[in-house]
N, C-alpha and C positions, 0 to 999 in steps of 0.2 A: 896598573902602575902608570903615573905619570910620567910626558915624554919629559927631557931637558927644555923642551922648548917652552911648555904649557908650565913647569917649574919656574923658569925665570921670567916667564910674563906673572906670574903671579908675586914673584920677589919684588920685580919694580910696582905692581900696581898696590899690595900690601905694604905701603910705604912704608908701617913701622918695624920691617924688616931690612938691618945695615945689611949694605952690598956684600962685608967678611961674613957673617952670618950667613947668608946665602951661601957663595961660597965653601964655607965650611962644612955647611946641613947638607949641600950638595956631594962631598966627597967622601962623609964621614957617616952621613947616616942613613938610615933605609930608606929604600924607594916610599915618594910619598904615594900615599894612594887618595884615590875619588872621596873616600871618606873624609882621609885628612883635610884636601882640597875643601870639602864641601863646608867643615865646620870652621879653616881659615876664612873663607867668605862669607861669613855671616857677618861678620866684622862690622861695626857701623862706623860710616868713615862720615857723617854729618847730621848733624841736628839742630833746628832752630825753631823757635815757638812762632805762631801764627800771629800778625801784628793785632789783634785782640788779645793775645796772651791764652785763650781759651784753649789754642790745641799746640801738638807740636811733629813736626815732618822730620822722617830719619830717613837716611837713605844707608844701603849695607853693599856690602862689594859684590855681591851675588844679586844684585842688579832689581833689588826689591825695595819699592817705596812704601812708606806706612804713617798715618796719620793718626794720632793717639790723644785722646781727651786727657790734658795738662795736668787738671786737677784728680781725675779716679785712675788715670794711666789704662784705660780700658782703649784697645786697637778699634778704630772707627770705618776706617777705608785702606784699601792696599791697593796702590797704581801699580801695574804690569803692563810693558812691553818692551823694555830695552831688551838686548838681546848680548851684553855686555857687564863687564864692569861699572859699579856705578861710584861716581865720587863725590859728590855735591848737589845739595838741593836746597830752594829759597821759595819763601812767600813771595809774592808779588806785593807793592805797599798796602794794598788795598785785601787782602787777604784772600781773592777771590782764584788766580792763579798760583801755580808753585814750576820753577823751573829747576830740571837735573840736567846733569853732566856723568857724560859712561863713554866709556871705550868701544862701542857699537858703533863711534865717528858722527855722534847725533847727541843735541843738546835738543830734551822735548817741553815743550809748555804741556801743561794741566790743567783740569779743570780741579779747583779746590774743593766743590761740592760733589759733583757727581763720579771723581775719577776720569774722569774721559779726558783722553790726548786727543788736544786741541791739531798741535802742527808738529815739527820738527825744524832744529836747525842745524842745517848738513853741509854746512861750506866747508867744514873742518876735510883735514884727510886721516887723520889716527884719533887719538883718545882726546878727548873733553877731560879737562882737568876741573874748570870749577865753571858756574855759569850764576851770573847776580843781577836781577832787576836794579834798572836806576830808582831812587825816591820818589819820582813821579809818577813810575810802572810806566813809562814808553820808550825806556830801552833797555837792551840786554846786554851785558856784558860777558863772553868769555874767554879762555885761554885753551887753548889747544898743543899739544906737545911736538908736532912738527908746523904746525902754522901759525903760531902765536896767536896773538890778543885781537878779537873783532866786534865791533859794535852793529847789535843789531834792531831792529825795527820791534819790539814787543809785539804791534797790535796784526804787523802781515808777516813778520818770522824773514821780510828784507835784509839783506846785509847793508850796513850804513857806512861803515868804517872798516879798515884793518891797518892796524899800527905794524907799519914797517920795521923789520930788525933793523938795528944797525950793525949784524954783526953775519958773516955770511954759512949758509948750510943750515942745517937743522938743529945745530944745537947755540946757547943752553935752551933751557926750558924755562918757561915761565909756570907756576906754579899756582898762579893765584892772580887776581885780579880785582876790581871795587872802583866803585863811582866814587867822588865825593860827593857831600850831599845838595849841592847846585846840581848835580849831573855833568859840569863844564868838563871835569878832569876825571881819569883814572889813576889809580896809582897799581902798578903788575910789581908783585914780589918773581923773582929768577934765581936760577941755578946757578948762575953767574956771580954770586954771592950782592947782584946789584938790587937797586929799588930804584922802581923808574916813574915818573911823572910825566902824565901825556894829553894832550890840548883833544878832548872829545871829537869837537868840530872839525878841527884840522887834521890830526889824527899825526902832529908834531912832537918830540918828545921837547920836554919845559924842562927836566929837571931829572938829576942822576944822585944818590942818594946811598952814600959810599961807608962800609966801615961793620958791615957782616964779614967775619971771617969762613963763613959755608954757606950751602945755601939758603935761600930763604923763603922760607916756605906759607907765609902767610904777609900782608901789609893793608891797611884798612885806613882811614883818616876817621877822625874826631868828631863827634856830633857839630860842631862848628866850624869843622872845615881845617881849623889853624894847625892842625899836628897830623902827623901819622905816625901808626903803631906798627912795629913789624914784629916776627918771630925769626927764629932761625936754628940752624940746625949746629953753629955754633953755643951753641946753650944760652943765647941773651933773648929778650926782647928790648928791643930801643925805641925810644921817643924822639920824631925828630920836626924842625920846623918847616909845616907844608910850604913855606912860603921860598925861603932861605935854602931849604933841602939840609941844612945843618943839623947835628948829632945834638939833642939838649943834653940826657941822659938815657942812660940804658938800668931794667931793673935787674937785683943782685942773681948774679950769673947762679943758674938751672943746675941741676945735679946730670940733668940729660939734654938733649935737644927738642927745641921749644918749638912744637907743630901750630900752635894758632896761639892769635891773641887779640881779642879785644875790649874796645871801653862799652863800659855801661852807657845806657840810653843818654843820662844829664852829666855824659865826662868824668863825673870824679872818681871813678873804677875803670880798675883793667882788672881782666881776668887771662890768664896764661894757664895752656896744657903740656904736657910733658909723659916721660913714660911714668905711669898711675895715679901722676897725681896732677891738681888742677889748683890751681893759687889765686887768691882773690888781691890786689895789691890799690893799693892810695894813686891817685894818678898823678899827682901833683908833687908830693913830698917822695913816692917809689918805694914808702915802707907795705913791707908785706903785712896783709891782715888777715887772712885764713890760707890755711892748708887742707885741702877736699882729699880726704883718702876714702877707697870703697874699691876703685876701677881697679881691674886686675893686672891692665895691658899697657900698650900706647893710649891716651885720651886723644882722638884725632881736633876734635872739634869745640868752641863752647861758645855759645851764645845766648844774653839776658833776654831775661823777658821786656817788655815793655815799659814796664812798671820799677824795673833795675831791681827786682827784693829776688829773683829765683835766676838759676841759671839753667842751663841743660848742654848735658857735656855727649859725646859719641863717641866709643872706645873698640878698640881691634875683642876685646872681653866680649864682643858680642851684644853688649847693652848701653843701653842710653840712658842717662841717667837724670833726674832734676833735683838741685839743691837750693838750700832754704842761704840768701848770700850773706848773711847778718850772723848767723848760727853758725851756721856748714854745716849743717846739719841735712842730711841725703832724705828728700821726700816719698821721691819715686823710684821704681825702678823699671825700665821698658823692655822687655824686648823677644823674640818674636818665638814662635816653639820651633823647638829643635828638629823636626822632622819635615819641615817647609824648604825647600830646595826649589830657586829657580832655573829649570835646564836650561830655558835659554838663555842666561847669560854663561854659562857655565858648558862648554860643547867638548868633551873630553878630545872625543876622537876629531873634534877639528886640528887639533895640535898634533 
């Protein structure tokens, strides 16, 4: 049986589980057990295709990375060593590295070919929430849950930067983070229901980005820089201007709470996840143009290919999935066998 402790660290880090919910499962229903635990953390909390389009990188909560040929969905390579929670992982522009974010308090670089972890980056003091190459692969951006947002060195794993709170103690939390595509700016989505704009070099914030009603859980800018997209867990994603920081439009409110979003490669798509289902929308005019139904759970994640025609989505359902964006029509399905359990992310009796 699970302690309460090792329950509610899994409540927060299984984000597509509301805090009532928790809550509730905690007073009302039976002890979870190792079993439970182990098939909640198969979870796949990210996935994005490889900047050739050829492969694609999933990362699962049970702290296992897996690299999957795009087109047969046949598994190529599986990275191991976190010792954590995993929540986010990214090519490097260049395709050669892939960088993850886990609750081990370690953001690690990879080698894309051979699997081999290159270094670690461990400024952090708790969880790694997301970690993103800049466009030019020589910096790293990520978000930590009691030490915010820091800018790192790609090629020696250096800290370069750390964006000062403006707000005091640990909390809220930043949730998310993104270069824009100069590398000049970041824009961190927050707990705070804020979206914030922040000067790379200086490590000054530019800009405050007001009008989520909860929090917000993803924000990304525009292939050319001039917008940014966010999600939130108020059920919208909005469009607003990187420049001005103004609200243009928000697209037609979410049946649930909206975990990521963003535009296709050439801007004229967004694509939004939500619990099961994943939306393909106009970016311009904010008419929706498909609805992706298959996922059973929360879709945590989705990101296009290269080419804008597929996407790939990563769901609490334990699968990743790639779709055809013109059809919606579901190509592949990824994901991993049922009987692969990482312990060390997973230490029962440490709790």
């Amino acid at each position: 049986m699970l302690s309460p402790r090792l329950f509610i660290a899994v409540c927060v880090a299984f984000s597509s589980f509301q805090l009532v919910d928790c809550l509730q499962s905690a007073e009302a229903s039976p002890p979870v057990t190792a079993e439970d635990l182990a098939e909640m953390a198969r979870a796949v909390q990210s996935a994005t295709f490889s900047p050739d389009g050829k492969k694609v990188v999933t990362a699962s909560l049970n702290g296992t990375v897996r690299i999957w040929d795009a087109n047969s969905g046949k598994e190529l390579q599986k990275l191991e060593g976190h010792a954590g929670l995993l929540f986010s992982v990214a090519f490097s522009p260049d395709g050669k590295r892939i960088v993850t974010a886990s609750d081990d308090t370690t953001s690690r670089i990879w080698d894309a070919e051979s699997g081999k972890e290159l270094y670690k980056l461990g400024g952090h003091a708790f969880m790694f929430r997301s970690a993103f190459f800049s466009q030019d692969g020589k910096k790293i951006v990520t978000t930590e849950v009691r030490d915010g947002v820091k800018i790192w060195d790609a090629g020696s794993g250096k800290e370069l930067q750390k964006f000062e709170r403006p707000w005091p103690g640990n909390s809220p939390l930043e949730a998310f983070a993104a270069f824009s595509p100069d590398g000049k700016k970041v824009v961190t989505a927050c707990w705070d229901e804020i979206v914030r704009i922040w000067n790379v070099e200086s490590g000054e914030e530019l800009q405050k980005l007001k009008g989520h009603a909860f929090w917000v859980s993803s924000a990304v800018f525009s292939p050319d820089g001039e917008k940014i997209l966010t999600a939130g867990w108020d059920k919208t994603a909005r469009i607003w201007d990187a420049e001005s920081g103004s609200e243009l439009y928000k697209l037609k409110e979410h049946v649930n709470s909206v975990k990521s979003a963003v535009f296709s490669p050439d801007g004229k798509r967004i694509a939004t996840t939500s619990y099961k289902t994943v939306q393909i929308w106009d970016a311009e005019t904010g008419e929706e143009l498909k609805n992706l139904e298959g996922h059973t759970r929360w879709v945590h994640t989705v990101a296009f290919s290269p080419d804008g025609k597929r996407i790939v989505t990563a769901s609490d359902d334990t699968t990743s999935r790639i779709w055809d964006v013109v059809s919606g029509e579901e190509l592949l399905k990824l994901e991993a066998p049922r009987n692969v359990i990482n312990s060390n992310a997973i230490d029962i009796d440490e709790y």
